[in-house]
N, C-alpha and C positions, 0 to 999 in steps of 0.2 A: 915667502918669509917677510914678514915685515921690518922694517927698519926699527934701527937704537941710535941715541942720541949719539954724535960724533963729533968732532973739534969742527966747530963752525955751524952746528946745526941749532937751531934754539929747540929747547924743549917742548914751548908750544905748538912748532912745525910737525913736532914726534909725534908729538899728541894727536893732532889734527888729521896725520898720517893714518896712523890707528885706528883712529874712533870712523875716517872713511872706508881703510881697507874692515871694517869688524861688521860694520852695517851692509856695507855690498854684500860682504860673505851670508849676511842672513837674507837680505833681500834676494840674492839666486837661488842659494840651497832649503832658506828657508830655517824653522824651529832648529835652534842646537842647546846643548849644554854648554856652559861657564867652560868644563873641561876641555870639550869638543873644539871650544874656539880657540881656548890657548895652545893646543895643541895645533888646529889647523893655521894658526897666526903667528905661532912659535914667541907667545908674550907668557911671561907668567902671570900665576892669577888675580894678581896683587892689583896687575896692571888690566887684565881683564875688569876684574871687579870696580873699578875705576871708571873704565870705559864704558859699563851696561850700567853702571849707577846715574851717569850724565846722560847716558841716551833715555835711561827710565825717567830720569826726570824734564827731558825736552819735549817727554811724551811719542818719541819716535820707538822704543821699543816697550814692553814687558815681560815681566815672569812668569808662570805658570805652572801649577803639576801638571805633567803630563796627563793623558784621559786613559791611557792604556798600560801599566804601570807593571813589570817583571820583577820578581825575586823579591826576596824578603827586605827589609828597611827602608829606611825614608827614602824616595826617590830624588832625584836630580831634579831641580828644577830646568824648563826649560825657556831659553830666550827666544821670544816671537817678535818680529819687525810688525808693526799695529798699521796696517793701511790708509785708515784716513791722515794720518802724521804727516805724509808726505803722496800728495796726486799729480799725475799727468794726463795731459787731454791727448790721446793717441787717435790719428785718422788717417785712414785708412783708403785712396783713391784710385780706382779703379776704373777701365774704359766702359762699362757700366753700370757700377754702382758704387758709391760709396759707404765706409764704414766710419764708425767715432765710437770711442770709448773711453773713459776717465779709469784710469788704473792707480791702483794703489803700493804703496812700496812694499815687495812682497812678489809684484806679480798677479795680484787678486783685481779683475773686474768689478769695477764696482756701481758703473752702469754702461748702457750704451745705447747707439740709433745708428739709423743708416736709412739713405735713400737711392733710387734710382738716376740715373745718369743717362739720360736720353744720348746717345750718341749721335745724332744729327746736330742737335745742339749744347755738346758741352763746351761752350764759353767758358774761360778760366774765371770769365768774372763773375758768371750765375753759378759756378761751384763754389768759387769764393762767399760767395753772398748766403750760399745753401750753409756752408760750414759754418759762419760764424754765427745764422741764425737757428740753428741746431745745437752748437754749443753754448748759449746762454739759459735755456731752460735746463738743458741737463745738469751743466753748472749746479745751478737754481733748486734742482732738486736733489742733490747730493748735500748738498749744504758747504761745500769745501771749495776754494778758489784752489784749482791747479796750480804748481810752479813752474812747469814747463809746457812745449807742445809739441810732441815728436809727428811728422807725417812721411806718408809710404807714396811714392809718385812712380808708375810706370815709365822709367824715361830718364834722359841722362840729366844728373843734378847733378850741381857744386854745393857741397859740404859749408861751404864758407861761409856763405848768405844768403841758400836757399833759394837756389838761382836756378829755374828750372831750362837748361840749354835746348833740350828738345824731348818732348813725348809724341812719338808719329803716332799712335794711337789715340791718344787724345786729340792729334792735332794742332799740340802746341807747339809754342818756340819762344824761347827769350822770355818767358813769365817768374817778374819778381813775386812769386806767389808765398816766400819765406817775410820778406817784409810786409807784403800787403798783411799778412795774417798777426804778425808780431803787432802790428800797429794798432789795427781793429781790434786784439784777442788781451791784447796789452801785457806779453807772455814773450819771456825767449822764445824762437821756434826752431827746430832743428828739423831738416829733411834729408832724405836718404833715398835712393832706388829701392824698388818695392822687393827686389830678388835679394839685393843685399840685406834688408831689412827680414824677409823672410828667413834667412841663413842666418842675421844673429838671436831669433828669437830661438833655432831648431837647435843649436850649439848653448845656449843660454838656457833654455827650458822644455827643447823637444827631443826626437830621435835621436840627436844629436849629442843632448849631453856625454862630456868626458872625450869626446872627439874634436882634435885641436888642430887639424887639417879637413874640410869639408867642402863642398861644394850645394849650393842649394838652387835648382831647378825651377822656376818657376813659369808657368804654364796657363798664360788666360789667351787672350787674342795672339798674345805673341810668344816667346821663348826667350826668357834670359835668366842669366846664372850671377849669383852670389855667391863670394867664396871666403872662408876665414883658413888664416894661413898662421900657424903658430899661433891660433887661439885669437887673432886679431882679423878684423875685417881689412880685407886688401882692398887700396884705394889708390887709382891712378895719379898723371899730372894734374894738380890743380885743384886736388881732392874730388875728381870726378870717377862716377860708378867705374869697376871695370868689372867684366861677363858678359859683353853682347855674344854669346854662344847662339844665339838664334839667328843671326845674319852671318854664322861659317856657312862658306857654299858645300854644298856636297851633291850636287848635282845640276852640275853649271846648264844644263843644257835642259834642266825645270822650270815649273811656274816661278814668275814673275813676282818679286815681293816687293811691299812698299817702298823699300830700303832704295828700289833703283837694282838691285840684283837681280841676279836668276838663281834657284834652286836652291836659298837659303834654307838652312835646317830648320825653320820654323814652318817654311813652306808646306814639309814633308810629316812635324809632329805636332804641330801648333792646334788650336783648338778645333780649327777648319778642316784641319789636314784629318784629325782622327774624326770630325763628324760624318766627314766623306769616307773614311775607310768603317764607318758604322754603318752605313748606307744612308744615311741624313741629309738634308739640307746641310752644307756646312754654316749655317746663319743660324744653326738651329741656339735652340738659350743651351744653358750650359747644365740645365737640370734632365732634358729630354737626352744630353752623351750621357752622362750620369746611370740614368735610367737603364741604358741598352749597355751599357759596361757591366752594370749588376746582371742583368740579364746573361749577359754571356757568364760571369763567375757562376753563376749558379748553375749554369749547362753545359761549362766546359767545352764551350767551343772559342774560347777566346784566340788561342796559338792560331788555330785556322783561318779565323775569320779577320785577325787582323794581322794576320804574316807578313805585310810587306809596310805598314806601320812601324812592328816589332823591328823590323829588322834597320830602320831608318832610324829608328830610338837609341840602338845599341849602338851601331856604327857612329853617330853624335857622341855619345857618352864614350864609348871609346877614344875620340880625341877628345875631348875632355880631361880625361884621366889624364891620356898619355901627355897633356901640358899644364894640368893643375895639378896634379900627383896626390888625389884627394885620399883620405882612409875610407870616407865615407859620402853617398853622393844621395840626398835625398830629395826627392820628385813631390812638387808640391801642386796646387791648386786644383785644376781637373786631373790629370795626373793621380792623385790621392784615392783617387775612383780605379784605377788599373787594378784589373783581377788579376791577383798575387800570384798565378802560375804564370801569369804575362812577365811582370817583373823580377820572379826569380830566373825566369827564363834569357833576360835581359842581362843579368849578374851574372849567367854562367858565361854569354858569349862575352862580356866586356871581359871577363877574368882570362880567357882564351885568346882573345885578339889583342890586349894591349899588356905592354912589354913591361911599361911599370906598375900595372896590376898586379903582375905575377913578380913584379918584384917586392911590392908589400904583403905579395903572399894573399892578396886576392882583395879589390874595391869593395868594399860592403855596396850595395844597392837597395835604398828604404822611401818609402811612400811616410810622406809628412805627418808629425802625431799631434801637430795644431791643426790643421787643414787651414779654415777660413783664416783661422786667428795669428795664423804664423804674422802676415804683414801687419798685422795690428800690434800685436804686443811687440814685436820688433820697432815700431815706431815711439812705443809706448818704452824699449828702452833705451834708444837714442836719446831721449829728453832725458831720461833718469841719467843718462851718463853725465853730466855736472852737476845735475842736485847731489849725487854720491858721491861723486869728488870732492865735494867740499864737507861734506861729513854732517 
């Protein structure tokens, strides 16, 4: 519900209230009617009408007849957020490969690139140097200067200035990679953990919508979890990630993981772990697990052939549940490839084995409906979160 003016509030604070909460509303859901928003904003339409005449004319929204038009009389017009109005450069960094995309308010792609990431030498500084020289033609050819830069970092970051503390995978540590890029890109920049970023794009624009408790799984060399809790991204002391779920032991007496453990859960489902339970090289690239996943869904030997995978996945998500008490928990990156008799299979034992599953009357269990693009656009709405603030 949005706020009304009150003893001590100036009117143009209301305003400015409004006119931010009225453009998020369309930039998530997208096209509404006049009606639609007053109702969802709980403004009448006096003040609605107010609000899309100033946004029509900043050039941030328009009108439109619908293209598909019911029932007889003049239809509603409806209000569209216009993408080029307002862009962010969203990137996307991964242990090997990079993504970048310039999104538009709205949620609309409106171009992108990506390169490879040799892992023996990803230097922060020749990713650095990759990024910002990647980002000026794309720039360049969209014709729009960004106002923000959201990025997706495997690895534990501070919120506050983009202070990457540690990515083991990448092999970093201590990289101001939030300033170096603000400075060069000459752009606020906002960074996030790549699983938290993943979970608020799936709760924002994926499987996820309408679900205000979530957990989002994310699955490339390593395993860690992103979680929105009341609708809100949970964030630890210091505004650092929290969901290392891929370094819980469950099998103390297992291989050996970076981390300095024994028989971390990433050990057991990570990307190594299911290329060896494929029969693969676990080194193998991530299009050849891909490959032999489809294979099994289409022959229905999946249960079999990865039995003790499955059951290393469930027992994880299992304590999962039982300490984030999510409604809904969905498996992103390789993951997204799991043939869906694997994963419903996965949902009936977490509903059976954990206590507050069955006390929400059972976890949903869903395979990501961004796949690649989850950490992208999630990056891409970290940046959006104070351009829309300010209306």
């Amino acid at each position: 519900m949005t706020t009304t003016p009150t003893a001590g509030t100036r009117p143009d604070d209301v305003r400015r209230h409004n006119r931010a909460a009225l453009l998020r509303r369309l930039h998530v859901h997208g096209p509404s009617t006049r009606a639609s928003l007053a109702t969802d904003l709980g403004l009448n339409r006096s003040t609605i009408k107010a609000l899309v005449d100033g946004l029509a004319e900043d050039g941030l929204v328009e009108e439109r007849v619908p293209a598909q038009r019911s029932g007889a009389g003049r239809p509603s017009l409806l209000v569209l957020p216009q993408p080029q109005a307002a862009v962010v450069l969203a990137i996307d960094i991964r242990v090997e490969r990079a993504g970048m995309a310039l999104v538009g308010i709205g949620g609309e792609i409106l171009g992108r690139g990506g390169w490879n990431i040799r892992s023996t030498t990803n230097d922060p500084r020749e990713v650095f140097t990759k990024i910002v020289d990647t980002a000026g033609p794309l720039i360049d050819e969209l014709g729009v200067q960004p106002v923000a830069a959201g990025v997706s970092v495997p690895g534990v970051v501070r919120h506050a200035d983009g202070f990457v503390h540690e990515a083991p995978n990448l092999h970093w540590t201590d990289i101001p990679l939030g300033a170096w890029l603000s400075r060069a890109l000459q752009l606020p920049v906002h960074m996030g953990n790549d699983a938290e970023l993943g979970a608020l794009a799936e709760h924002l624009r994926g499987v996820a919508r309408g679900f205000d408790d979530l957990v989002y799984i994310s699955a490339e060399v390593g395993v860690g979890g992103g979680v929105i809790s009341n609708g809100v991204s949970m964030r630890g002391a210091g505004g650092h990630h929290v969901g290392e779920v891929g370094h819980m032991v469950v099998r103390p007496q297992g291989r050996q993981c970076y981390c300095g453990s024994n028989g971390c859960w990433e050990t057991e489902v990570g990307e190594r772990a299911l290329a060896r339970a494929l029969g693969l090289d676990e080194d193998s690239p991530v299009g050849a697990i891909v490959h032999e996943l489809r294979l099994l869904s289409a022959n229905g030997a999946a249960l079999d052939k990865l039995a003790e995978f499955t059951d290393w996945l469930a027992l994880g998500l299992g304590n999962v549940v039982n300490l984030l008490c999510p409604q809904l928990v969905v498996l992103g990156d390789v993951f997204t490839a799991l043939p869906p008799v694997l994963v419903e299979h996965v949902e009936r034992t977490v509903r059976e084995r954990s206590l507050v599953s069955r006390a929400l009357a059972g976890t949903r269990v869903a395979t990501s409906a961004l796949g690649t693009d989850a950490k992208l656009l999630g990056a891409a709405e970290l940046a959006f979160e104070t351009v829309l603030a300010d209306g």
